[in-house]
Structure formats: structure tokens, C-alpha cells
C-alpha positions in Angstrom: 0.0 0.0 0.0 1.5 3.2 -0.5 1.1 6.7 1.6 0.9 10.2 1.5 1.7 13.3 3.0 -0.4 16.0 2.8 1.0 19.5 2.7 0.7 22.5 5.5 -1.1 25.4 5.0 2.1 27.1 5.9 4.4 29.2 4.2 7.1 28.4 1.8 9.4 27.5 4.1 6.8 25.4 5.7 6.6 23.6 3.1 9.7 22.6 2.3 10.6 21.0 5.5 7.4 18.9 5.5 8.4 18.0 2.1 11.9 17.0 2.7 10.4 15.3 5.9 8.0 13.2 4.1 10.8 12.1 1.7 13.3 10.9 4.4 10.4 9.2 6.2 9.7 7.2 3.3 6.2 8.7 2.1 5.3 7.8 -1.6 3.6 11.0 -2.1 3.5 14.5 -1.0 0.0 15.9 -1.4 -1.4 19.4 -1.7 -4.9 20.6 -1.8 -6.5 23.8 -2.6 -7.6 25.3 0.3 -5.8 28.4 1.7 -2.3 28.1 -0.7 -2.2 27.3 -4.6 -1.4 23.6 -5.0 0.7 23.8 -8.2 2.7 26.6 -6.9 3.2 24.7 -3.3 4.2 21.9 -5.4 7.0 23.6 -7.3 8.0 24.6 -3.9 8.1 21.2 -3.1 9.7 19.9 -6.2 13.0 21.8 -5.3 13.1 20.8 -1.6 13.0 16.9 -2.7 14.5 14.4 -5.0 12.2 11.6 -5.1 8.9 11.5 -3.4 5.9 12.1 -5.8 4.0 14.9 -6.2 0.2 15.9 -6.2 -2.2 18.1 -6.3 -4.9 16.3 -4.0 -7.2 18.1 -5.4 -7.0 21.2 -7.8 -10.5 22.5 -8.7 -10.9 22.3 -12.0 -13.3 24.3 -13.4 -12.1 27.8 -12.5 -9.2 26.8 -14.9 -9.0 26.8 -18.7 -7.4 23.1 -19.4 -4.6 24.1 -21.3 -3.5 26.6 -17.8 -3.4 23.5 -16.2 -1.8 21.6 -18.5 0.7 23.9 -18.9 1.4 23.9 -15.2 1.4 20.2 -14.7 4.0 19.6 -17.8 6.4 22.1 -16.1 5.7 20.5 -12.9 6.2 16.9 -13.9 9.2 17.9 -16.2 11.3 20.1 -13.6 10.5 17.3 -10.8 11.6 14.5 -13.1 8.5 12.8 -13.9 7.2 12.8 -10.1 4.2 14.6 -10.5 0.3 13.8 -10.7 -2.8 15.8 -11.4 -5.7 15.4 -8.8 -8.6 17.1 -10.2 -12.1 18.1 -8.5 -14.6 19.7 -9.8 -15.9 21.4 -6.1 -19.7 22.2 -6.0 -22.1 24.5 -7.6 -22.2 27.3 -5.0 -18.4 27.4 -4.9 -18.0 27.6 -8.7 -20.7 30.6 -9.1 -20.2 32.5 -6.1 -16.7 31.8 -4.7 -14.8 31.4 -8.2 -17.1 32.9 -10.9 -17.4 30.6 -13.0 -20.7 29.3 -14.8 -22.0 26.0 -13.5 -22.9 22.9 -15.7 -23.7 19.0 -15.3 -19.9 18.3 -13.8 -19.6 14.5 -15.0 -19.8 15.3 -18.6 -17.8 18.6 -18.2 -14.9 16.9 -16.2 -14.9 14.1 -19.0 -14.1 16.2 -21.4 -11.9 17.8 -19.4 -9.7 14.7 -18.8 -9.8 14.0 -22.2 -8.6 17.8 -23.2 -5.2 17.4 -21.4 -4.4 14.4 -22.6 -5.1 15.7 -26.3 -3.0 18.8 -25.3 -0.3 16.9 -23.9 -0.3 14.6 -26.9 0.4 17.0 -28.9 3.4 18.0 -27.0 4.8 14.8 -26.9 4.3 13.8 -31.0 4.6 17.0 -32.3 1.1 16.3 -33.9 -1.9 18.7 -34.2 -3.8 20.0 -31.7 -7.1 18.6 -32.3 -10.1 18.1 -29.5 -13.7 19.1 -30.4 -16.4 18.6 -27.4 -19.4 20.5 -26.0 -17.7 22.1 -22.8 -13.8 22.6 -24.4 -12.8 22.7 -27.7 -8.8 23.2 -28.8 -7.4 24.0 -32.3 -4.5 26.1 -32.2 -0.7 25.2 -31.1 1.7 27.2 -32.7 5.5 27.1 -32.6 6.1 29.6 -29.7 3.6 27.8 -27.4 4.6 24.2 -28.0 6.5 22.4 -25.0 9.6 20.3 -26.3 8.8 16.5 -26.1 10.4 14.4 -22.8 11.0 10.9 -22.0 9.1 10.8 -18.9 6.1 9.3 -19.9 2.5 10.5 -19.8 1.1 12.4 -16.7 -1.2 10.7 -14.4 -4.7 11.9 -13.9 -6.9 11.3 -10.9 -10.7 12.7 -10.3 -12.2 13.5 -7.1 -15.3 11.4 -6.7 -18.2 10.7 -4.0 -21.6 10.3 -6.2 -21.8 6.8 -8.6 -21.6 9.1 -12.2 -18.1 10.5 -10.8 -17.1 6.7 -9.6 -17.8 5.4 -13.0 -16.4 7.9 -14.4 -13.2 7.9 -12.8 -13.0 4.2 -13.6 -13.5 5.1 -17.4 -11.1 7.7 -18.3 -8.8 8.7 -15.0 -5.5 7.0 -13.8 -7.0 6.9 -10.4 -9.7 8.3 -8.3 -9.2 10.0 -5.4 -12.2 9.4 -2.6 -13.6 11.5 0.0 -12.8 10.7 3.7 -16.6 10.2 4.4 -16.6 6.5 3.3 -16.5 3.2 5.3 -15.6 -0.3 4.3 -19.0 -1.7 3.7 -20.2 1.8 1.2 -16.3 1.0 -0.7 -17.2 -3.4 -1.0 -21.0 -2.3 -2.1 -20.8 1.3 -3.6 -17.9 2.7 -5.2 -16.0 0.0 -6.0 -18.2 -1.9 -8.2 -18.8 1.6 -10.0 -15.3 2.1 -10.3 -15.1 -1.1 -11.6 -18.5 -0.9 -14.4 -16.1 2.1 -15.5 -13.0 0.2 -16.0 -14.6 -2.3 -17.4 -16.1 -0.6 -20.0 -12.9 0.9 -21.2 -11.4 -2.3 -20.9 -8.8 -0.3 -18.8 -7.2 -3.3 -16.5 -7.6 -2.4 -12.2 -3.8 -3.3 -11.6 -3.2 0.4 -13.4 -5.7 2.0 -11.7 -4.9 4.1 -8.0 -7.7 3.8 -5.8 -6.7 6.7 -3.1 -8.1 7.1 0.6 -12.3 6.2 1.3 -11.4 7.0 5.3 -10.0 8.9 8.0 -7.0 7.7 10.2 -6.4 8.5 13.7 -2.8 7.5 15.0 -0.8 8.9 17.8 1.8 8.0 19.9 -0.6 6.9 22.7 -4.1 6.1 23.9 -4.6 10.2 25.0 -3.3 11.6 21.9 -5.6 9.0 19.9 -8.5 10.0 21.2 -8.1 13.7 20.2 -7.9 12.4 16.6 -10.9 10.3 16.8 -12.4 13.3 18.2 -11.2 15.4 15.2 -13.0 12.4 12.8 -16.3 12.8 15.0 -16.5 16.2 14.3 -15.3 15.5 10.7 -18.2 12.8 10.4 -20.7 15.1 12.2 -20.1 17.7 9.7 -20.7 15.8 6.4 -23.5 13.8 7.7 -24.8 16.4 8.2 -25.0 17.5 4.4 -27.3 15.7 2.5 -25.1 14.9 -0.5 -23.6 12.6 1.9 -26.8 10.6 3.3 -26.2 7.6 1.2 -23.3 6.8 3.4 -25.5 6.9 6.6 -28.3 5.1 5.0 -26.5 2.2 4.1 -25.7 1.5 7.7 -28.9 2.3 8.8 -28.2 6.2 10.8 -30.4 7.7 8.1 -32.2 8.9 11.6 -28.7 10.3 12.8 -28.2 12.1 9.8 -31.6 14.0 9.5 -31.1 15.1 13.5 -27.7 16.6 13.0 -29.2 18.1 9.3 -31.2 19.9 11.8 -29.1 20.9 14.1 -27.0 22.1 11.5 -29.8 24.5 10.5 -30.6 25.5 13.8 -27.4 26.4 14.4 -26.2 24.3 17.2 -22.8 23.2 15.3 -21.1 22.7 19.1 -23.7 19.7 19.5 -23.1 18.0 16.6 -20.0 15.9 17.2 -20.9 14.5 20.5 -24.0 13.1 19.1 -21.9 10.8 16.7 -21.4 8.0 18.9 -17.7 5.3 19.0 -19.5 3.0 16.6 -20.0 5.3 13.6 -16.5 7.1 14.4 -14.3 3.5 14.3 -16.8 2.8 11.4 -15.4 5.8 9.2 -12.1 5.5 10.8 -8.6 3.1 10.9 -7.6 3.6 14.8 -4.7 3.1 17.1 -1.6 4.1 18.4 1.5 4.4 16.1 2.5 0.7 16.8 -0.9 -0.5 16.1 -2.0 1.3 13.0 -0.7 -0.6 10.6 -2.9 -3.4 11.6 -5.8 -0.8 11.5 -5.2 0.1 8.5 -5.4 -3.7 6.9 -8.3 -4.6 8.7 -10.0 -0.7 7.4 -8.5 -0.4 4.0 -7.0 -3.6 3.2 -7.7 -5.3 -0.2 -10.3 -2.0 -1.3 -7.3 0.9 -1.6 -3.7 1.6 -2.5 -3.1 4.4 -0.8 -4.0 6.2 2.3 -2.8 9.4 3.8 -0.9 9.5 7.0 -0.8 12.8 9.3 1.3 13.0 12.4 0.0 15.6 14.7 2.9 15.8 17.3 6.6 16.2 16.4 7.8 12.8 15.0 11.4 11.9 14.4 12.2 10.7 11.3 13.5 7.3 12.2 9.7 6.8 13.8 7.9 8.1 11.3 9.9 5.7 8.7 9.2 2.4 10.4 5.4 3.2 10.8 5.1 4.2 6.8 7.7 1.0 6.1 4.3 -1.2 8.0 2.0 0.1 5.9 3.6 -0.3 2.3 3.8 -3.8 3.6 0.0 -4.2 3.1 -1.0 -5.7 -0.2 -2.9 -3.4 -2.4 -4.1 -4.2 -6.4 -2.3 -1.4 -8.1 0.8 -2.1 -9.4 1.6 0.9 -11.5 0.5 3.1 -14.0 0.6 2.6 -17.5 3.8 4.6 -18.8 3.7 5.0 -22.7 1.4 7.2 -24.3 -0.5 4.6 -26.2 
């Protein structure tokens, strides 16, 4: 199984210890979402701190971005970090992409296919010298001249992985992306009977084998280096739980495990306003359910019995100040789980 980092909202400098920590601690991956700091500009910052770990942006909303913006930035990225980088991409929700980014809304599964499918045209070209040639409802690219062309490399294509909680983003993820990357609000039981068998249907259909495909995350972890500083995480996921079962979207979780009756009360306390109620009304049960917990020398086997045989890779935080050598042999337990992916495909065929 492999892990990941996940970058600070910190500054530069910030960033590039984390990074350089993460490397020496073994971590596959150094993650960066879009929250507070730009994730392709926290990954250059990255890039230079660090020789081998790999690179993402976990995610990058899409939308608010022209394609060829970010392929642009992800071909500098992958080609300055020496073919280390991914593309996470999400496409956020409807009031966030009006009112937050200004940017007009449409139905996002068809959008973010074409989407997909417009980087790897543009990158294509790139790579083969060939035309520039994509032609769909949403994006549509025709012109590549001289001054704007990026030199072919030998690092091979660039990974692409979609955000995805609903079944039409599964599938979907399963059909045209390198990997998917799932949303903490899952258990095991809504990954064996939900989204894997739509990830699946979308593989299948492109014929696109699973051993090339990252399934990333579908839980929360809560580690520490003892039985106190555990239970301050699983306190972070209750709140963390409370908070998107709270949210509608998210109700298919619940319902599968029968707290559809859960999630209506804290809906409602949500609109009443009584946010600092929430979390304690999520009892152990549905927090361990959503969760892999235990202390740092039991996590490992937490994460196996959580994650084990569903994902490849899972992201590891440590809250308190870890030495390397500690951090290293915890990640080293991990890896050691079995996982189905065994690498991307790395020719542009």
C-alpha cells in the first residue's frame, strides 16, 4: 500500500521541511490541496526541496481553470520534478464555482470528462509534435503554434486522478482517469458495495485493467503515539463525520448503515445552528466505522483490517513532532499491506 503526505497550510518555508520530511520518512507521495495556498505553486516549492517522493495536487478545482492553464502547469511540474508529479482534479460544488470562483455551473460529469480528455489531447500534442485537435461540448482546442509548444520528454504520460463521492463520478473515474481519489466520508462496507463496483463498471467498459488503476483514501485515520493523543484524533473524525452527515449529498453513506435517523437530526441541528452539539451526538460506533484507529504501533494493523484489499493508498498525518526514524518504520508497516495497483501505465499509447 502506499502513503501520502499532505502538505501544510504554511508558508514556503513550511513547506519545504514537511516536504523534505516526508521524503526521508519514506512517504510515496507529498499531497497538496487547494484550500488556503495554490497547489501547483506549493508543489513547485516542493519539487526543489525533494528528490524523489511524488508529487500531487490532491485536489486542484478544476473548473475555474482553462485546461490548457493547467496543462501547462502540470508539464512544467512533472518535467522540472523528473516525472514525479500527478494531477488530482475536483470539480468542487455549484455554489463554490458561481459564487466563490465565478465561473458558470454545468452538469460536472460530462464537463470533467471532457476535461480529462482535453489534457491528454494537449499533452499529446506536446509529446508527438502532432496537431492539436479536441472538439467537445464544454472545451474545444485548435490552435498550437510554434512559440507555445512544449519540447517532447522521455518521462512518460502524466497521471490523472478525479475527485469522486456520487456513482456518475465513480464510473467515471473508472473510465477515463488514472485513479480516483475518494472522499474521507466513506467506510468499508459503502467501498465493498458502492464505489468500487462503480469504479469497476467504468474500467470495465474501457477495458482499462484495475492493476493500473490508484484507488486513493475512502477513510480517516487516527494515530498517535498513545491512547490520550488517539482519542483527540478520533475526536477530530467525529466532528469531521458530524459535519458531512450532516450534508445531504452525503446521506447515502448513513443510510447504508442504517443512521439515516442520525443524519436527518444533526441536518437539523446544523440548521438551527447548534454546530457545538453536533460531534458529541456521533457516537464510537460510527466514528471507528469511518475511521482506521490506534496508536502508532498498532495502526498498521488498523489500516489492513480498514482499508486492506479496497485501496492503494492512504494518507498518513502525524499531529505531534515525529522523528524521522519513527515516522519511517510506521510508513515501512503500511507499504507492507497488499494493495491491487501495481503501476500506471507509462507509454502514451
Amino acid at each position: 500500500m502506499r502513503v501520502e503526505a499532505f502538505a501544510p497550510q504554511a508558508p514556503w518555508s513550511g513547506i519545504q521541511a514537511a516536504a523534505r520530511h516526508a521524503e526521508a520518512a519514506g512517504f510515496d507521495a507529498f499531497a497538496t490541496p487547494e484550500i488556503a495556498n495554490d497547489p501547483f505553486m506549493t508543489l513547485a516549492v516542493a519539487a526543489l526541496a525533494t528528490e524523489r517522493i511524488g508529487l500531487r495536487t490532491a485536489i486542484a478545482v478544476a473548473f475555474p481553470r482553462s485546461p490548457m492553464v493547467v496543462a501547462n502547469a502540470s508539464w512544467e511540474l512533472h518535467e522540472n520534478s523528473g516525472g514525479r508529479f500527478s494531477v488530482g482534479l475536483g470539480t468542487q460544488v455549484k455554489g463554490h464555482n458561481e459564487r466563490r470562483f465565478s465561473v458558470p455551473w454545468s452538469a460536472p460529469a460530462a464537463r470533467l470528462r471532457e476535461y480529462v480528455e482535453s489534457l491528454r489531447a494537449i499533452w499529446r500534442c506536446w509529446q508527438t509534435g502532432g496537431p492539436l485537435e479536441y472538439e467537445g461540448e464544454h472545451y474545444q482546442f485548435s490552435l498550437m503554434t510554434p512559440e507555445f509548444r512544449h519540447a517532447p520528454n522521455a518521462l512518460g504520460p502524466i497521471p490523472i486522478y478525479t475527485a469522486a463521492v456520487r456513482p456518475a463520478m465513480l464510473e467515471l473515474a473508472g473510465r477515463v482517469a488514472d485513479g480516483v481519489r475518494l472522499h474521507g466520508f466513506c467506510t468499508r462496507r459503502y467501498l465493498e458495495e458502492m464505489a468500487l463496483p462503480q469504479i469497476e463498471a467504468g474500467l470495465a467498459e474501457a477495458g482499462r485493467p484495475r492493476e493500473r488503476f490508484e484507488v486513493c483514501g475512502g477513510g480517516f485515520l487516527a494515530t498517535g503515539p498513545d491512547e490520550d493523543a488517539v482519542r483527540k484524533r478520533v475526536d477530530w473524525v467525529r466532528y469531521r463525520v458530524a459535519f458531512y452527515a450532516s450534508t445531504r449529498t452525503y446521506w447515502p453513506v448513513m443510510e447504508l448503515h442504517g443512521w439515516g435517523d442520525l443524519a436527518q437530526k444533526l441536518h437539523r441541528m446544523s440548521v438551527e445552528g447548534r454546530w457545538k452539539e453536533m460531534a458529541p451526538s456521533v457516537p464510537d460506533e460510527v466514528v471507528h466505522t469511518f475511521a482506521a484507529v490506534g496508536t502508532w504501533d498498532r495502526i498498521a494493523d488498523a489500516v489492513a483490517a480498514r482499508f486492506g484489499g479496497l485501496s492503494d493508498s492512504v494518507e498518513l498525518a502525524f499531529e505531534e513532532e515525529i522523528p524521522v526514524e519513527v515516522a519511517a518504520e510506521i510508513v515501512a508497516k503500511i507499504q507492507a499491506i497488499p494493495c491491487r495497483f501495481e503501476g500506471h501505465v507509462a507509454d502514451w499509447s
